[in-house]
C-alpha positions in Angstrom: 20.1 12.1 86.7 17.7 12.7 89.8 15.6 9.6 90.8 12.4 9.4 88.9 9.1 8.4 90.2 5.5 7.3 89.1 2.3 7.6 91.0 1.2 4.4 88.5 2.8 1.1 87.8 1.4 1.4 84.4 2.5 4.9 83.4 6.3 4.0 84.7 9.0 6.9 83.6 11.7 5.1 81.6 14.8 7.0 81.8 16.4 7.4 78.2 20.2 6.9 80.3 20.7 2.9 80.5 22.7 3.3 83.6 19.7 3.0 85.7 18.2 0.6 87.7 14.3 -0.1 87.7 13.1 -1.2 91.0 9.1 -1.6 91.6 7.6 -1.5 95.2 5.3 -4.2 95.1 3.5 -2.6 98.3 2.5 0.2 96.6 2.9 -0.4 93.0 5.2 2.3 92.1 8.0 2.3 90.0 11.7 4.1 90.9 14.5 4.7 88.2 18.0 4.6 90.0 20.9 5.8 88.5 23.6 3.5 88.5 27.0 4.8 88.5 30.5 3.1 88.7 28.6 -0.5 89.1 27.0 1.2 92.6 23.8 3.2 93.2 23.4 5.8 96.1 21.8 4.6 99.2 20.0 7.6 99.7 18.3 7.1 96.7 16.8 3.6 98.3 15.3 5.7 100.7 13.5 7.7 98.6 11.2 4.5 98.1 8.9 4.6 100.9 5.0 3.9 102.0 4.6 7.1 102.3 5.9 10.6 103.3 5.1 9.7 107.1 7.1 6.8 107.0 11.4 6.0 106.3 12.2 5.2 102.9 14.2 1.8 102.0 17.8 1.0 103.6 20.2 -1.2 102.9 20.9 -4.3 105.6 25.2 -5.4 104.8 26.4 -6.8 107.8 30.6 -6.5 107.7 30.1 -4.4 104.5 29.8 -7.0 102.3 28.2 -5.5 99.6 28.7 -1.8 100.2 31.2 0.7 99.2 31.7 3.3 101.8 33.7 5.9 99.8 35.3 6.5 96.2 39.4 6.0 96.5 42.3 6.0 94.1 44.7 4.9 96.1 44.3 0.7 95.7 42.8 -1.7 93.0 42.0 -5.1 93.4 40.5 -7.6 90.9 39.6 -10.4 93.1 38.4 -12.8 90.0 41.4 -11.6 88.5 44.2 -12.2 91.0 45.1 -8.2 90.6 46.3 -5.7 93.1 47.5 -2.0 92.4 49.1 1.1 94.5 47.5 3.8 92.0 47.7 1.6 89.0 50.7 0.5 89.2 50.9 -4.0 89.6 52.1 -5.2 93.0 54.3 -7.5 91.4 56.1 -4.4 89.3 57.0 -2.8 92.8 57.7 -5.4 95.0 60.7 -6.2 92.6 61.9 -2.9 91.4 60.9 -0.4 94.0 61.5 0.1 97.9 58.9 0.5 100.9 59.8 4.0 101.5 59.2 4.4 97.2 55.9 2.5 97.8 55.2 4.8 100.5 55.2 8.1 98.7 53.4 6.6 96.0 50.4 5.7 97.7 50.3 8.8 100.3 50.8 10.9 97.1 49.5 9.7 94.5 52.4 9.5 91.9 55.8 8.3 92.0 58.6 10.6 93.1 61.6 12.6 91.6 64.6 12.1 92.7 64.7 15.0 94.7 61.3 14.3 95.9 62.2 11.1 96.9 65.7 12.3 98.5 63.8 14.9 100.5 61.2 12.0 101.9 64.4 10.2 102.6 65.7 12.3 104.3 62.6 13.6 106.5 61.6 9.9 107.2 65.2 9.2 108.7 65.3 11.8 110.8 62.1 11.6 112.5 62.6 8.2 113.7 63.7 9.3 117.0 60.3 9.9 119.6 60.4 12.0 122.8 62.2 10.6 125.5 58.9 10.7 127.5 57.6 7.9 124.9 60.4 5.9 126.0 58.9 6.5 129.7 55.7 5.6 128.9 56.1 2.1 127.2 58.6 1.3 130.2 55.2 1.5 131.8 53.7 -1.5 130.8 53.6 -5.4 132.3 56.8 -7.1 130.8 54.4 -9.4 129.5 52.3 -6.9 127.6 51.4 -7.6 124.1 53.7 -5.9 121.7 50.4 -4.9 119.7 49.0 -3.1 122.9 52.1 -1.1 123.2 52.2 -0.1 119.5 48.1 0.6 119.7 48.8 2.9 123.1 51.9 4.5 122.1 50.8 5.6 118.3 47.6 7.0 120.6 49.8 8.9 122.9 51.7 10.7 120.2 48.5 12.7 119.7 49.8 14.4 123.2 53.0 14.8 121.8 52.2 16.5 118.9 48.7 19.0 119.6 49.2 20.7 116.2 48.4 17.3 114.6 44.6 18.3 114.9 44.8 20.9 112.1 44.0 18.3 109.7 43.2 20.8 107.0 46.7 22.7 106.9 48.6 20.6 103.8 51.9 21.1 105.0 50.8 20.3 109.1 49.1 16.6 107.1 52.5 15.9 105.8 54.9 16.5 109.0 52.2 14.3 110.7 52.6 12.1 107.9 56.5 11.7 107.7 56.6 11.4 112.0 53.9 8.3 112.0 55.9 6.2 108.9 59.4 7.4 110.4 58.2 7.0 114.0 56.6 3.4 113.9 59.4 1.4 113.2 60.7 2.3 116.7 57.6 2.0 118.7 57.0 -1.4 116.8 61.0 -2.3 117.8 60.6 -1.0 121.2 57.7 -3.2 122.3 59.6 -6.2 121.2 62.8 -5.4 123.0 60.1 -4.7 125.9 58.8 -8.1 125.6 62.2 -9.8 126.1 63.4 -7.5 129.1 66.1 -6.1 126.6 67.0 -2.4 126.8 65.8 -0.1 124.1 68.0 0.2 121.1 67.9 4.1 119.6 67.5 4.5 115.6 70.6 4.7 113.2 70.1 7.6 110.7 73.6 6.0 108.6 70.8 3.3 108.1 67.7 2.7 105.9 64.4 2.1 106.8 64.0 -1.3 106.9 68.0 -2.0 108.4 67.5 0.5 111.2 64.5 -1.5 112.3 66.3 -4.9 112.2 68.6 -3.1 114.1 66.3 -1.9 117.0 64.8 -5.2 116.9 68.3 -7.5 117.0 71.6 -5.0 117.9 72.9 -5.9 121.3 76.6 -4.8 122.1 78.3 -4.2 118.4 78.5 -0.8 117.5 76.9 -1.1 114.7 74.2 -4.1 113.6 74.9 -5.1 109.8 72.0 -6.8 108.8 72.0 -9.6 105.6 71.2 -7.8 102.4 69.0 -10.8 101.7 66.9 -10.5 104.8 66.4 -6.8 104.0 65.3 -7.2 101.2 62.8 -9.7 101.8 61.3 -7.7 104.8 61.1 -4.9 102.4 59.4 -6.8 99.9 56.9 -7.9 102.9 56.3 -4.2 103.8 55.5 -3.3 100.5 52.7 -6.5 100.1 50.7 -5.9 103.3 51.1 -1.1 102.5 47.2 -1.1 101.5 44.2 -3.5 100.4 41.7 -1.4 100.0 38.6 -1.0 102.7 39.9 -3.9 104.9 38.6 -3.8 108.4 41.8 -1.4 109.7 41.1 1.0 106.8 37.0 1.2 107.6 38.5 1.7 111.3 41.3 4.8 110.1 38.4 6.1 108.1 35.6 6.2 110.2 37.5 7.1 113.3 38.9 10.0 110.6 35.7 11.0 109.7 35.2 12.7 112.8 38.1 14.8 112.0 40.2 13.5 114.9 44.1 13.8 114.2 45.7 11.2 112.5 47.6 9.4 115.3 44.2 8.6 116.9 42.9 7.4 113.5 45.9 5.1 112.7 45.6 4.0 116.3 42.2 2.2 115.9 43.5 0.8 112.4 46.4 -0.7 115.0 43.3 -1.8 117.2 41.9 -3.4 114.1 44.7 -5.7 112.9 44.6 -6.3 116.3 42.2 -8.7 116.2 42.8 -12.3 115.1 40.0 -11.9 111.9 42.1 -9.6 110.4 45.9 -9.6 111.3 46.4 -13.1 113.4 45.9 -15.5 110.1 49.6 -16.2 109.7 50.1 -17.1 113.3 47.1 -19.6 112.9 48.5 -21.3 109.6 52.1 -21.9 111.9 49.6 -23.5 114.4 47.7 -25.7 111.7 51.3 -27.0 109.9 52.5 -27.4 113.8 49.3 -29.6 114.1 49.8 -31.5 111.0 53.4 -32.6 111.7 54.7 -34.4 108.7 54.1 -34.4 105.0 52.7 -38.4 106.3 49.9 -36.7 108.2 48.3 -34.0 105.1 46.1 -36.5 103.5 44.4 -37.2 107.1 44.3 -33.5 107.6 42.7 -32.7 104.5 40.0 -35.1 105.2 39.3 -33.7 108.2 38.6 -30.2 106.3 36.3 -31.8 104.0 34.6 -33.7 106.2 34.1 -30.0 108.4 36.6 -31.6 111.3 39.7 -29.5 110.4 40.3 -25.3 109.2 42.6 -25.0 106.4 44.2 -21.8 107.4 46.0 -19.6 104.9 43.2 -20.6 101.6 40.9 -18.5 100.8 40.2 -15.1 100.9 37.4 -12.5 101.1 38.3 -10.3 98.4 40.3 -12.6 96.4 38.7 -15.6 94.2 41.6 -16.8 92.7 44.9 -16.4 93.2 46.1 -13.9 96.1 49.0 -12.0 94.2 50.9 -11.5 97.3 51.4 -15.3 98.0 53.5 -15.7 95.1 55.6 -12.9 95.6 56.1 -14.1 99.3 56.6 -17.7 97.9 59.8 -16.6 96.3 60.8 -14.8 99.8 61.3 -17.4 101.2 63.6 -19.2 99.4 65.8 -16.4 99.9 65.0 -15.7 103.4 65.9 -19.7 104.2 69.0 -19.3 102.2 70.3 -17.3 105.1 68.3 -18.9 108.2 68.1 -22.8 107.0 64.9 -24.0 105.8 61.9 -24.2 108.3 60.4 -27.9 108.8 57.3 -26.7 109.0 58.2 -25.8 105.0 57.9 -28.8 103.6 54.5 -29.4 105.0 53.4 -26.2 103.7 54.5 -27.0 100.7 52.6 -30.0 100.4 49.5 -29.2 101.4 49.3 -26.6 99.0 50.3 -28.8 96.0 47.4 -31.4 97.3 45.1 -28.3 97.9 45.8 -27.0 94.5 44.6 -30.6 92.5 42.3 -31.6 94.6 38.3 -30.5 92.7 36.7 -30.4 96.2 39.2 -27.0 97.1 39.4 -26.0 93.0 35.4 -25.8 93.1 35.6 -23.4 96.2 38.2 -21.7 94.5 40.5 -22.5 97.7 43.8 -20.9 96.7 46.9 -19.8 99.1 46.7 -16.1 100.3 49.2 -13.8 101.5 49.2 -15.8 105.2 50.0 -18.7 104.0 53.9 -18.4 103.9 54.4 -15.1 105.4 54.6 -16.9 108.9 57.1 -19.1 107.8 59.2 -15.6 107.1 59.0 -13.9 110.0 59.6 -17.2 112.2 62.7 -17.7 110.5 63.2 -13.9 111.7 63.4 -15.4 114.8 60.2 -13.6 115.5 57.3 -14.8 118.0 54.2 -14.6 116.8 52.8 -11.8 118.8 55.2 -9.7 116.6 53.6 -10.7 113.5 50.5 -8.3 113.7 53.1 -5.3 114.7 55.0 -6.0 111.2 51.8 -5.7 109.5 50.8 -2.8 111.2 54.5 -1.2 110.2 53.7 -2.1 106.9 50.3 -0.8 106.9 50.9 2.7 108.1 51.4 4.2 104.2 48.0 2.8 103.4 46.2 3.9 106.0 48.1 7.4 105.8 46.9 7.5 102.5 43.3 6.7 103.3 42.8 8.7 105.9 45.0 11.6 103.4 42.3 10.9 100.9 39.2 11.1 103.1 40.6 14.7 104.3 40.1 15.9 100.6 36.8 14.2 99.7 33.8 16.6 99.9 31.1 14.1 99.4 32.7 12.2 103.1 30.4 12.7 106.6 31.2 11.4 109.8 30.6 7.5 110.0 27.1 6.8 111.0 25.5 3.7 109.7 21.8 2.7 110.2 20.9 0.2 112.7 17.8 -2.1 112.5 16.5 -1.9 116.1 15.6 -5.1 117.4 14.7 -4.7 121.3 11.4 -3.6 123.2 9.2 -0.6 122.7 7.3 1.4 125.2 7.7 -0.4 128.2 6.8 1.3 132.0 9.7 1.9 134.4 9.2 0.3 137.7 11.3 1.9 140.5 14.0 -0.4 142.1 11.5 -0.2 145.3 8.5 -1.8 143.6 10.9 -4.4 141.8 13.0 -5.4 144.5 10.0 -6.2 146.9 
C-alpha cells in the first residue's frame, strides 16, 4: 500500500487495510496513512511528511538502535518477554543438548540442518582448513608479548584478507563458502595462537585426528605429549558454550559485520570489525566484570551489604539484566548446568558459592523482581572459562570463536538481500553554521 496523503485534516483518506498507522502533522494539519508491516513501518515513509517540498521530510532519532530494525533476517529469534532464543526456529535449549557447534554452525550459515553427508563433507572441509599460512604464524610473532589476545585475533582475521584476494568475489556462491569454511576452521588457531603468544609458549599446530572443539583445547594446553587428550566433560561444556554465544540477533558485532559488509568488502574484513566490536567491554567484557564483582564481594557474609549498596546506587550488579531479554536469559540456565560438570573435573570455584547466593537473594528480593533483574548468559560463564584455567583477556576471544557462524551467517544473509544499501545513517547536525575563515596570520597576531 503506497503512503496516502490529504491536503485537509478534515477530508483525511482512511485506508480500508488496518495495518496502517495514522499520523497527523500538527504543523500543517495533514494527515499520513503508514503501512505497518511486521510490527515496523518504513523510515522513508516518515520522510514523506514534511513542511513542504523545499524542506526534508521526518527522520527517525534511535541512538544505539534502540528502537530500529536495520534489516529483515531468518537466521535468529528472540522473545525477550518470553525468555526465547532460536537458530532458524529451532530452541537453544534443543541444540545445546543434542546437537554440536560444528551442527550449530551449518544450521545457521545455511539455513537448515544437514544430511549426513552434508554434515561429513563440512566435517571434513572445516578440519582441514584449520592450518593458516606460515606467514600468519610470522605476523602474530610480530606483536608485544604483552599484546592483548583480542588485538591479535582482530589483526590476524584482517590480514587473511591478504592471504586470500579471491575472498572479494562476494557474489560467487561457491567462492562465499570456501571463505566461509577457512574463517570457522581457521579461528580456532588464530584465537589458540594469541594465547600461547601471551604466555611466551611456542605455537601448537592443529590435529586433524581431532574435533573442533578438542583440537582447540589442544593448541591452547598441549605441551610435550604427543598427543593432548582432553576431558570428555570439558569438551563438551565448551561446546555447549560455543553453541550459546553462535548468534543473538543485531547485537553490536553483528550491526558492525553488517554495516562494514554492506560495502561489499570481503568477509574477513567484515568479521574483523565484529572481532573489534566484542572487543569492547559493553559488549564482550561482562563476564570478566561479574569475576571482578564476586572477587569484591568475598564471602556469602558480605552479599547482603553488597546488595544494599546496588539499591542504594553505591554498587553494579554485574551479570542481571539484559537489553534484549526481560526475563529469563535462556543461555544462563543452560550454562548453570555447565558448570556443575565443568567443576566436576576442575573442583568447584569459591567464587561459586557467592554467585550462587546472590542470585538466590536477587531472585526474591521485589526491588530486582520489579526491574525484572534476572541472571544473563555472563553471569556463570566466567566461572567456566576460569576454571579453564583461562585469564580473562581470553574470554572475549572464546566469544568471538563462538560468534563467527553467526556473523558468517549475517553477513551470508545480507549478500542475498536485495532491499540492503550500504550503511549510512542520518545524523542530526549539531555544530556552527556559516562562519568566516580567518587565516592563521590574522588569528595568531
Amino acid at each position: 500500500m503506497d503512503l496516502q496523503r490529504t491536503t485537509e485534516c478534515e477530508g483525511a483518506l482512511v485506508s480500508d487495510d488496518n495495518n496502517s498507522l495514522t499520523v497527523r502533522d500538527n504543523r500543517t494539519g495533514k494527515e499520513y496513512d503508514i503501512p505497518i508491516a511486521d510490527g515496523t513501518i518504513k523510515a522513508a515513509d516518515l520522510g514523506a511528511i514534511k513542511l513542504n517540498d523545499d524542506e526534508p521530510g521526518l527522520a527517525t532519532y534511535d541512538p544505539g538502535f534502540v528502537n530500529t530494525a536495520s534489516t529483515k533476517s531468518a537466521v535468529t529469534f528472540i522473545d525477550g518477554d518470553k525468555g526465547i532464543l532460536e537458530y532458524r526456529g529451532y530452541p537453544i535449549e534443543q541444540l545445546a543438548e543434542k546437537s554440536n557447534f560444528l551442527e550449530v554452525a551449518y544450521l545457521l550459515v545455511y539455513g537448515e540442518l544437514p544430511t549426513k553427508e552434508q554434515y561429513d563433507s563440512w566435517v571434513h572441509e572445516i578440519t582441514y582448513h584449520t592450518f593458516v599460512h606460515e606467514n600468519v604464524k610470522g605476523f602474530m610473532q610480530g606483536f608485544r608479548y604483552d599484546a592483548h589476545p583480542m588485538g591479535m585475533l582482530m589483526a590476524s582475521v584482517g590480514a587473511l584478507s591478504t592471504f586470500y584476494p579471491e575472498a572479494k568475489n562476494i557474489h560467487d556462491p561457491e567462492n562465499r563458502h570456501i571463505q566461509i569454511v577457512r574463517m570457522i576452521s581457521k579461528m580456532p588457531t588464530l584465537g589458540a595462537w594469541a594465547f600461547r603468544h601471551a604466555q611466551g609458549k611456542p605455537y601448537v599446530y592443529p590435529d586433524n585426528e581431532l574435533s573442533y572443539t578438542e583440537n582447540f583445547l589442544s593448541m591452547l594446553f598441549k605441551m610435550s605429549e604427543l598427543r593432548f587428550e582432553a576431558d570428555p566433560r570439558l569438551v563438551k561444556a565448551l561446546d555447549v558454550l560455543f553453541i550459546l554465544h553462535a548468534d543473538h540477533e543485531q547485537n553490536c558485532s553483528t550491526n558492525a559485520v553488517r554495516s562494514v559488509g554492506s560495502s561489499q568488502v570481503d568477509p574477513y574484513s567484515a568479521v574483523a570489525a565484529g572481532v573489534g566490536a566484542l572487543f569492547g567491554p559493553l559488549h564482550g567484557g561482562a563476564n570478566e566484570a561479574v569475576l571482578r564483582m564476586l572477587r569484591r564481594i568475598g564471602s556469602k557474609e558480605n552479599i547482603p551489604a553488597f546488595i544494599e549498596g546496588v539499591k542504594n546506587g553505591n554498587e553494579k550488579l554485574m551479570g542481571f539484566g539484559h537489553r534484549v531479554y526481560k526475563n529469563f536469559d535462556p543461555r544462563a540456565t543452560i550454562i548453570k548446568k555447565a558448570c556443575d560438570d565443568v567443576f566436576e573435573v576442575t573442583g568447584v570455584n569459591p567464587l561459586l558459592a557467592i554467585a550462587q547466593e546472590l542470585e538466590k537473594i536477587a531472585l526474591e528480593d521485589e526491588y530486582f523482581i520489579k526491574r525484572r533483574l534476572y541472571p544473563n548468559v555472563d553471569f556463570y560463564s566466567g566461572l567456566i572459562y576460569e576454571a579453564f584455567q583461562f585469564p580473562p583477556e581470553m574470554f572475549t576471544v572464546l566469544f568471538a570463536i563462538g560468534r563467527t557462524p553467526g556473523w558468517l551467517a549475517q553477513w551470508l544473509e545480507l549478500t542475498q538481500d536485495t532491499e540492503q544499501k550500504i550503511a549510512r545513517p542520518k545524523q542530526i547536525y549539531t555544530g556552527d553554521r556559516k562562519l568566516t575563515f580567518v587565516p592563521a596570520s590574522e588569528r595568531w597576531k
